[in-house]
C-alpha positions as protocol buffer text, in pm:
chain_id: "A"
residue {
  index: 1
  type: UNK
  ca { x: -2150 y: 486 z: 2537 }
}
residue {
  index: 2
  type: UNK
  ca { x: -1925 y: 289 z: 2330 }
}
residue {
  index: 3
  type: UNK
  ca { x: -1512 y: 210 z: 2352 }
}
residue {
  index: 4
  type: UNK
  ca { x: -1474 y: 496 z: 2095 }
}
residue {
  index: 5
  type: UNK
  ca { x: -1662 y: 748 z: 2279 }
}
residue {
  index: 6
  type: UNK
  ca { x: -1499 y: 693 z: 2609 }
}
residue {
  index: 7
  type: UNK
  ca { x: -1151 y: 695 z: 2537 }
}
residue {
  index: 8
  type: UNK
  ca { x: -1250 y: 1047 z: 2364 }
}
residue {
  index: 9
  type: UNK
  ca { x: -1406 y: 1125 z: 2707 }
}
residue {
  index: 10
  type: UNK
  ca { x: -1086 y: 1013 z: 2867 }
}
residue {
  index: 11
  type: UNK
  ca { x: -840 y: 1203 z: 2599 }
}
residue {
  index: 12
  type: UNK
  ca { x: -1021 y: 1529 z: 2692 }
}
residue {
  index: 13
  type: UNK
  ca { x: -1058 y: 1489 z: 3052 }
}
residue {
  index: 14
  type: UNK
  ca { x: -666 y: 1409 z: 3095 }
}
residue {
  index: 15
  type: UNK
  ca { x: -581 y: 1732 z: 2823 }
}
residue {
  index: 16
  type: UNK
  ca { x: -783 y: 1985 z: 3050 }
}
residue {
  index: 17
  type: UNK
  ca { x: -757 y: 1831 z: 3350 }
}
residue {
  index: 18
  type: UNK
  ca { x: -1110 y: 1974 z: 3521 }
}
residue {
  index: 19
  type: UNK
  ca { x: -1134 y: 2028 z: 3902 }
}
residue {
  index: 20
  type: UNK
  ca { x: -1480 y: 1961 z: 3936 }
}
residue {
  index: 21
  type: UNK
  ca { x: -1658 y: 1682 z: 3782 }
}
residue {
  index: 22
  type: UNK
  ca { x: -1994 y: 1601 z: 3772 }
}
residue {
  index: 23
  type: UNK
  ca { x: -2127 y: 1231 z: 3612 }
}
residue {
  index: 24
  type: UNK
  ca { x: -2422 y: 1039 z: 3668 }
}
residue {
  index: 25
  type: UNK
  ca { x: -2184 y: 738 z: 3854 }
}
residue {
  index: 26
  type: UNK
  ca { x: -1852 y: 730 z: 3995 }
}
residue {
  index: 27
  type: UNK
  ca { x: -1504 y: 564 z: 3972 }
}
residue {
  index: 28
  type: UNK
  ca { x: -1498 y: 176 z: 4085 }
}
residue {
  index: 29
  type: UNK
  ca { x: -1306 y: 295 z: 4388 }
}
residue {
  index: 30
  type: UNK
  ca { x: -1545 y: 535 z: 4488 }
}
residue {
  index: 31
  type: UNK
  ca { x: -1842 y: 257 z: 4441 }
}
residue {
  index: 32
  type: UNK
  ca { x: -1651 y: 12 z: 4665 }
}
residue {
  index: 33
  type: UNK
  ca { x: -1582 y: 240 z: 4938 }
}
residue {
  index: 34
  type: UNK
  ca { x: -1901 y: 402 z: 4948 }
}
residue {
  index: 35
  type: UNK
  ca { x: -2188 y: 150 z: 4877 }
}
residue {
  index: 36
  type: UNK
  ca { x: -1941 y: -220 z: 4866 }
}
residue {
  index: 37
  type: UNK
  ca { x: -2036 y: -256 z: 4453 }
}
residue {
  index: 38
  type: UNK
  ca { x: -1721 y: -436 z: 4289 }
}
residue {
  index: 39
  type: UNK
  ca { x: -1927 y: -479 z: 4005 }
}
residue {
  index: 40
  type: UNK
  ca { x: -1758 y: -276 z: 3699 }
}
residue {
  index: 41
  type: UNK
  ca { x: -1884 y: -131 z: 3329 }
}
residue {
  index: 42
  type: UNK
  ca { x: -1729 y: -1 z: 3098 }
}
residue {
  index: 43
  type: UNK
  ca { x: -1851 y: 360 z: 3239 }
}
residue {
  index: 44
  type: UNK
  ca { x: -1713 y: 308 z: 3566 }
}
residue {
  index: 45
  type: UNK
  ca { x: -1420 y: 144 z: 3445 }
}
residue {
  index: 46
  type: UNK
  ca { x: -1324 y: 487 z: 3227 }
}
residue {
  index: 47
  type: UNK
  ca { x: -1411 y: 722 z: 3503 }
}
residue {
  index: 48
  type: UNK
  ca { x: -1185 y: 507 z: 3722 }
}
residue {
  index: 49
  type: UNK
  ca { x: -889 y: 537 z: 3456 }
}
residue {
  index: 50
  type: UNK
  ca { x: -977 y: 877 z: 3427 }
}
residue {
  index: 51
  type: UNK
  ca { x: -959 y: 931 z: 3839 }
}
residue {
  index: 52
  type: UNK
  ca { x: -602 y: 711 z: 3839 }
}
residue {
  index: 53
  type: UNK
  ca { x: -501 y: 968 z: 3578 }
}
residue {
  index: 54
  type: UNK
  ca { x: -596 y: 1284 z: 3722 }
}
residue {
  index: 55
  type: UNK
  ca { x: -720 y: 1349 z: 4061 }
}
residue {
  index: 56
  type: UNK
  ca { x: -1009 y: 1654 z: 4027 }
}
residue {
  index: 57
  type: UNK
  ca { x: -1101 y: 1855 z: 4374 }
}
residue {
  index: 58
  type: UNK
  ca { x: -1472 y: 1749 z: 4365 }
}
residue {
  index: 59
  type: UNK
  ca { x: -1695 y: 1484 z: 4175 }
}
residue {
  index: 60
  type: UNK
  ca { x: -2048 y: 1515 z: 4226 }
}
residue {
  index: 61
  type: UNK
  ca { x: -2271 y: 1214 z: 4116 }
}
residue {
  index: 62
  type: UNK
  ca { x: -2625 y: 1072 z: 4198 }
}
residue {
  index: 63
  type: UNK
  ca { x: -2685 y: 717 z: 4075 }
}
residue {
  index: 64
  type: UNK
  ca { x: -2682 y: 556 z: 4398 }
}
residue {
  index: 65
  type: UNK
  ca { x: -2958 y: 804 z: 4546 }
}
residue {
  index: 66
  type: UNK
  ca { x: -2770 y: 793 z: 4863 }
}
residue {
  index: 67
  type: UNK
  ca { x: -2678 y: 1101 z: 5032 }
}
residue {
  index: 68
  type: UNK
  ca { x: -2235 y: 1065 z: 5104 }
}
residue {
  index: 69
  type: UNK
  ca { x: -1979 y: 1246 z: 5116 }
}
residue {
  index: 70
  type: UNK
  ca { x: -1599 y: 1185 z: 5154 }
}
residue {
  index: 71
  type: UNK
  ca { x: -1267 y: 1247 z: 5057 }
}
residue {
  index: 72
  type: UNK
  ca { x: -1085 y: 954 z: 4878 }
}
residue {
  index: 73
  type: UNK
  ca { x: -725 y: 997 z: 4783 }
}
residue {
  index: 74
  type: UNK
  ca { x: -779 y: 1356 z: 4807 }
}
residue {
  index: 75
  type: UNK
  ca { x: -1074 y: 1438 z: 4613 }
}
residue {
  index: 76
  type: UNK
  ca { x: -1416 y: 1520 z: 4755 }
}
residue {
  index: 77
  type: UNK
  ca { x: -1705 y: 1306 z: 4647 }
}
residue {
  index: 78
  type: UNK
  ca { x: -2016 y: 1362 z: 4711 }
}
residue {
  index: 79
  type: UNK
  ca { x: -2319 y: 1164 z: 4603 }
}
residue {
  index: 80
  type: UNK
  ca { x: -2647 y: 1297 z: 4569 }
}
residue {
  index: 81
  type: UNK
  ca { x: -2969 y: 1157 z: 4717 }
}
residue {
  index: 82
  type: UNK
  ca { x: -3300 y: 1161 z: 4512 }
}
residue {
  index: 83
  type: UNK
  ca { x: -3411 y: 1532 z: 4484 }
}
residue {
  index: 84
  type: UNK
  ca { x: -3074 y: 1604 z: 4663 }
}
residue {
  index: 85
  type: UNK
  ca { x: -2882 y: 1899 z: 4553 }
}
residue {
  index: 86
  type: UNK
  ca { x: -2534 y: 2084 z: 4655 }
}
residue {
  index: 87
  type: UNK
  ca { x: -2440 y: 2435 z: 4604 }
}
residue {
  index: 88
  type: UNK
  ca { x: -2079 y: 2439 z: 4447 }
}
């Protein structure tokens, strides 16, 4: 993904504001709190704008391969061990 293509990711997801996302990582926040990564991408660095910007009810993601799940600033993510799966 390049500049371009996020901040077309980040227009739309601020226009129609989604309740439940699902992405193959997570907001830096999330990857702090959950797994102490302060590492940052551009990825993560978008879906943390995006986050600041709009606060969804759930965000399901599975790059980690660690089974969590927690509310942060009132959002519910969950992360996904391998094979892992949720029923939404």
């Amino acid at each position: 993904m390049n500049q371009k293509e996020m901040q077309n990711a980040i227009d739309q997801y601020i226009k129609d504001k989604p309740k439940i996302i699902i992405s193959h990582d997570c907001p830096n926040i999330v990857r702090k709190y959950f797994f102490n990564i302060s590492d940052k991408s551009l990825t993560t660095n978008g879906m943390q704008f995006m986050f600041d910007s709009y606060k969804p009810d759930l965000w399901i993601f599975g790059h980690h391969h660690k089974s969590k799940n927690e509310v942060i600033e009132g959002t519910k993510f969950v992360c996904l061990s391998e094979l892992e799966w949720v029923i939404i």
